[in-house]
C-alpha positions as CSV (number, residue, x, y, z in Angstrom):
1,X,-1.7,-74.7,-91.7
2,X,0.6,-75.0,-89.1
3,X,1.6,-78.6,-87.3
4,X,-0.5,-78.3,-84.5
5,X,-3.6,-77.9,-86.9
6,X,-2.4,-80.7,-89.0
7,X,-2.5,-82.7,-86.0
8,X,-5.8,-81.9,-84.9
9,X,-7.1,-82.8,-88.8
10,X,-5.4,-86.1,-88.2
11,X,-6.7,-87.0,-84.9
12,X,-10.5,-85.6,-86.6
13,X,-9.9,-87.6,-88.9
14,X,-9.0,-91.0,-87.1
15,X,-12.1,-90.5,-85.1
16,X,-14.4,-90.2,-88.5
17,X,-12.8,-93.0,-89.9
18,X,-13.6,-95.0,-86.9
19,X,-17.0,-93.8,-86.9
20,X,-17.5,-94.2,-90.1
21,X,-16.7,-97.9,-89.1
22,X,-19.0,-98.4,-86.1
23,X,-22.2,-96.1,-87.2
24,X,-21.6,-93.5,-90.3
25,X,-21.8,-90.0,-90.3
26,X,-17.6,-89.3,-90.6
27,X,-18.0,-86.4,-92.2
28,X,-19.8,-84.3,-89.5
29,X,-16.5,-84.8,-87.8
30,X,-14.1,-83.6,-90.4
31,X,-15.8,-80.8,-91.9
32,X,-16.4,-78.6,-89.0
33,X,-12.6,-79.9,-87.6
34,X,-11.1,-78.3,-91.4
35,X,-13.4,-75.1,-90.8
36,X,-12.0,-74.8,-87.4
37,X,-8.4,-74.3,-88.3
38,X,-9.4,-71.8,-90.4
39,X,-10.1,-72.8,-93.7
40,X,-12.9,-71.4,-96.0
41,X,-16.2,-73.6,-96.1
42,X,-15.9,-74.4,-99.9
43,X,-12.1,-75.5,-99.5
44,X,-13.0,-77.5,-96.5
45,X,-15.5,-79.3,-98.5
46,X,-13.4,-79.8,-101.3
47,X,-10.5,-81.5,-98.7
48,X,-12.7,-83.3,-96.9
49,X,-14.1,-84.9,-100.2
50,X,-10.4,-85.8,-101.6
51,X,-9.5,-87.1,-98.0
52,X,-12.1,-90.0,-98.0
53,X,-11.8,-91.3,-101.0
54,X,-9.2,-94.4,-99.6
55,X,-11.9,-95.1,-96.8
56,X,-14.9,-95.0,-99.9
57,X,-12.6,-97.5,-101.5
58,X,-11.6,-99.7,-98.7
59,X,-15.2,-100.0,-97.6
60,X,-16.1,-101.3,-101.4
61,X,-13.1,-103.7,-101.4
62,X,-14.4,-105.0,-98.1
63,X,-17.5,-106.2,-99.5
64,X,-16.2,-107.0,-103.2
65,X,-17.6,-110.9,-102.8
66,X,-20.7,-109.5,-102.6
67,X,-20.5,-107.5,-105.5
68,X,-19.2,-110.3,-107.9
69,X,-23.2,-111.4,-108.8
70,X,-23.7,-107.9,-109.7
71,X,-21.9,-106.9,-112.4
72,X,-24.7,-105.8,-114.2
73,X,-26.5,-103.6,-111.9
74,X,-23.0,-102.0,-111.7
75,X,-22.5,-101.1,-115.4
76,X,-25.3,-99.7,-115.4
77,X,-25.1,-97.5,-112.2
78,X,-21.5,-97.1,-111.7
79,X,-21.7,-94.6,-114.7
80,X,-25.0,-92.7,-113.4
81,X,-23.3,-92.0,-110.0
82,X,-20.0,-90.8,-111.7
83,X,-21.8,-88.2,-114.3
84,X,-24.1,-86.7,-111.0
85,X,-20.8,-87.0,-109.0
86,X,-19.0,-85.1,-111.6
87,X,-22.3,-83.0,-112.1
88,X,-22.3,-82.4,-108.1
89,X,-18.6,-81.7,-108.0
90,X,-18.6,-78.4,-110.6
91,X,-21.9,-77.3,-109.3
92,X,-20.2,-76.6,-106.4
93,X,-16.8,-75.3,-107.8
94,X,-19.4,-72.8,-109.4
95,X,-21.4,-71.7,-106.1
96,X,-18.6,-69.5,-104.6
97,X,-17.7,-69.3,-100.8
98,X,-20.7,-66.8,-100.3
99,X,-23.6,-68.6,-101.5
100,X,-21.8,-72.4,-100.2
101,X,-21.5,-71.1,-96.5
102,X,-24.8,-70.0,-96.6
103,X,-25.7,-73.2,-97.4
104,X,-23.4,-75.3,-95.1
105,X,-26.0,-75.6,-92.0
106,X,-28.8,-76.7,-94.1
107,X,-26.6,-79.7,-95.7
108,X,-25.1,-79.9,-91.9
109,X,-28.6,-80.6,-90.8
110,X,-29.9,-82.8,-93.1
111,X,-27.3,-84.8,-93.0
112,X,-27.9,-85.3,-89.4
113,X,-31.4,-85.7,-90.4
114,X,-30.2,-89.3,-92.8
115,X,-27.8,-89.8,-90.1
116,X,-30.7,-90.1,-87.6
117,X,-32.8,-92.6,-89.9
118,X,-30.2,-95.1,-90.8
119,X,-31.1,-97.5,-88.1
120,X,-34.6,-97.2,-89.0
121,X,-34.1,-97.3,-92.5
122,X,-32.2,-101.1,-92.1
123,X,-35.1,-102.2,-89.3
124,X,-37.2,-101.7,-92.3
125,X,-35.4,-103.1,-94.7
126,X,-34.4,-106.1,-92.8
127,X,-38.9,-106.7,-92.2
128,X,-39.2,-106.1,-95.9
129,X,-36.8,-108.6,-97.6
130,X,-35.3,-111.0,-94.9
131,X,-34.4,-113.4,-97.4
132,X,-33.5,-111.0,-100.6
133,X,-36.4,-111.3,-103.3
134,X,-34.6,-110.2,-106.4
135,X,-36.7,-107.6,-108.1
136,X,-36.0,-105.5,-111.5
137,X,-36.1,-101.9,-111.6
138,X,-34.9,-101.1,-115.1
139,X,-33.7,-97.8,-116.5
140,X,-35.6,-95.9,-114.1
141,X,-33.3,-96.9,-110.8
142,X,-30.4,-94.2,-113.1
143,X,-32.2,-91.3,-112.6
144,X,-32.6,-91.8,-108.6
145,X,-29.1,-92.4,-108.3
146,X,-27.7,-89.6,-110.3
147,X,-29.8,-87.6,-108.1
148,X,-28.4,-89.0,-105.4
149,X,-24.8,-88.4,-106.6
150,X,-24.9,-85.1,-107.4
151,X,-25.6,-84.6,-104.2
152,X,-23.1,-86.7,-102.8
153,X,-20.6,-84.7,-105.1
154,X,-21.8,-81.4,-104.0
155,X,-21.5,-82.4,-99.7
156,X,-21.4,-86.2,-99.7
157,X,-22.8,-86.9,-95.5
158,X,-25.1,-88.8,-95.7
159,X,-24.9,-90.1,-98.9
160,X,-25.3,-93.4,-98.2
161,X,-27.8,-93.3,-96.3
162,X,-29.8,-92.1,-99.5
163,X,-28.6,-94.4,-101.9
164,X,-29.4,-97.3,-99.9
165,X,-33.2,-95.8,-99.0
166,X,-33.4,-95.7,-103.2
167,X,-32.2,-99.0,-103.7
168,X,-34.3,-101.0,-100.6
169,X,-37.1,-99.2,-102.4
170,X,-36.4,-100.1,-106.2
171,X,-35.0,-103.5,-105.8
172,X,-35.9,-106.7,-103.8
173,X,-33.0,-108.0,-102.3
174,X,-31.3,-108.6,-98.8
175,X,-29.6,-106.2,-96.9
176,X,-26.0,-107.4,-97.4
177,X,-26.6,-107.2,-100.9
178,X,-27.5,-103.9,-100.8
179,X,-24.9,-102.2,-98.7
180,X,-22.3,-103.4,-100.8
181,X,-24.2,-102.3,-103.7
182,X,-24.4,-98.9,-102.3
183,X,-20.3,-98.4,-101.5
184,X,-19.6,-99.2,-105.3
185,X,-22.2,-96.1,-105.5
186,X,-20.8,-94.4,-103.2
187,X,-17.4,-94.8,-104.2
188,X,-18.0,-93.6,-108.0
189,X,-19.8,-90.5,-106.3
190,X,-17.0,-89.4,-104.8
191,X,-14.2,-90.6,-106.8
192,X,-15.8,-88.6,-109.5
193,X,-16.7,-85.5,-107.4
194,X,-12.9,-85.5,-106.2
195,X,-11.5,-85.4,-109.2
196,X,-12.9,-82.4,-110.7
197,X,-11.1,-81.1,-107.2
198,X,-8.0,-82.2,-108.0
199,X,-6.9,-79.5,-110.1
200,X,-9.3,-76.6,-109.0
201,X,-6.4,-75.2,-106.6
202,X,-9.2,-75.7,-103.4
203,X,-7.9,-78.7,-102.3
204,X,-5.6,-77.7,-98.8
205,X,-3.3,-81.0,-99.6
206,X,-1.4,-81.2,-96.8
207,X,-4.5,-80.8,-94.7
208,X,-6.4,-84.5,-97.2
209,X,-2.9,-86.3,-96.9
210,X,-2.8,-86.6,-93.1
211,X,-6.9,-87.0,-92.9
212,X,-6.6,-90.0,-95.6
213,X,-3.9,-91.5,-93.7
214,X,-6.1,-91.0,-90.8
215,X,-8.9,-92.0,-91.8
216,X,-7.5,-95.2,-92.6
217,X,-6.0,-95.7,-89.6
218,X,-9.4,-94.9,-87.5
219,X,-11.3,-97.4,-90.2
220,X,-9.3,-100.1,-88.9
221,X,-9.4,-99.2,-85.4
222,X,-13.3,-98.9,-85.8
223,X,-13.2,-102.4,-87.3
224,X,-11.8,-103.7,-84.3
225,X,-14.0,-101.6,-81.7
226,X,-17.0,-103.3,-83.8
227,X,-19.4,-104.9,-81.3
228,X,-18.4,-103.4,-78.4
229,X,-19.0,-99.6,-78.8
230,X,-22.8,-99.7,-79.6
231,X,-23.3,-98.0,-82.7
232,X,-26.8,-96.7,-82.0
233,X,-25.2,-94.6,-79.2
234,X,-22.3,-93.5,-80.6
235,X,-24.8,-92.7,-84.2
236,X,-26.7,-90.5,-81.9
237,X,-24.0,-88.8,-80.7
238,X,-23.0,-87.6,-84.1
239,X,-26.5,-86.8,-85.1
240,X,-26.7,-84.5,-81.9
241,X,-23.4,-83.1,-82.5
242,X,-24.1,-82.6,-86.0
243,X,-27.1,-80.6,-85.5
244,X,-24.7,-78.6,-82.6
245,X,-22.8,-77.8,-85.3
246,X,-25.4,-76.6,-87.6
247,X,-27.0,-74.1,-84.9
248,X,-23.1,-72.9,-84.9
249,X,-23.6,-72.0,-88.3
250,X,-27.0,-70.7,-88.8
251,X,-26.0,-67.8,-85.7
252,X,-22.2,-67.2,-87.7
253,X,-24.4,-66.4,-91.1
């Protein structure tokens, strides 16, 4: 990978952590930016995994307060999403290039799909429990979200978006409460997918250094663009650029 190209992955990367920020959706950024400069679809996947990790992390720290009153829910879930993130993570080591590229447009799309629902998804959510009824789900919120993780180990956009659609449905509580709930899901997901990457020999390192770094830098810019980029517009242009991006795909295969 030449400077030039580790350039571009850093300015992709800037951008997705800013997005990321503002609406969601990052990863339709990165992933076709690392396939652009060349590299295979499985080893793009891989990178791009490793490379978010510090923004999954900061994003959880962010909303640690609101996590404090949950220590509970997160011993019990934190180790569900990190067996399906591990469980996503080798089923895709173990799909070869072949069989993942021919898959790449479908995951494209639907994450554009959960892309495009987000903002319907919290208008629901925000009618349904303004003021946070607490509710119990039990054992059966596990299986949900190790569903959930596996697939956020095997791609990982639009992730979140699930997890939160399975918590707003299981439990009864506000909104804050649940997005911080879902990046400590999130986070285990890919924490866990990532390292079963680390030492596959996939992972294009110079390539997830400068998009970490990059994606840092972007968050923090996207925090301070907060409330004056609107995020439903700049949401929909990833979702439309996202399913661009699939059409490119389906014609390549």
């Amino acid at each position: 990978m030449t400077g030039i190209d580790l350039l571009w992955m850093g300015c992709a990367a800037v951008a997705a952590g800013a997005v990321n920020a503002l609406a969601g959706g990052g990863t339709l950024i990165t992933f076709p930016a690392l396939t652009a400069v060349g590299l295979p679809a499985l080893t793009a996947n891989v990178t791009n995994t490793v490379a978010l990790c510090p923004g999954y992390f900061g994003a959880t720290l962010a909303q640690a307060n609101d996590l404090r009153d949950q220590r509970a829910r997160l011993l019990r879930l934190v180790p569900a999403a990190l067996l399906g993130g591990v469980a996503g993570g080798l089923l895709v080591l173990h799909t070869g290039e072949r069989v993942f590229r021919a898959l790449v447009p479908y995951l494209i799309l639907l994450a554009s799909i959960l892309l495009a629902l987000q903002e319907p998804l919290r208008t629901w959510l925000r009618k349904r429990s303004p003021g946070g009824t607490p509710a119990k789900a039990g054992g059966w919120l596990l299986v949900p979200i190790g569903l959930a993780a596996v697939y956020g180990g095997y791609f990982g956009a639009g992730l979140s978006v699930i997890v939160l659609a399975v918590l707003a449905v299981m439990l009864g509580e506000s909104l804050t409460t649940l997005n911080a709930l879902k990046q400590a899901v999130a986070l285990a997901a890919n924490v866990a997918a990532a390292s079963c990457f680390v030492f596959s020999g996939r992972v294009d390192w110079a390539a997830a250094a400068v998009m970490a770094v990059g994606a840092l830098a972007g968050g923090a810019l996207g925090g301070r663009l907060a409330g004056r980029i609107p995020a439903q517009t700049l949401r929909g242009i990833v979702v439309v650029t996202g399913v661009v991006v699939a059409m490119v795909f389906f014609f390549r295969a």
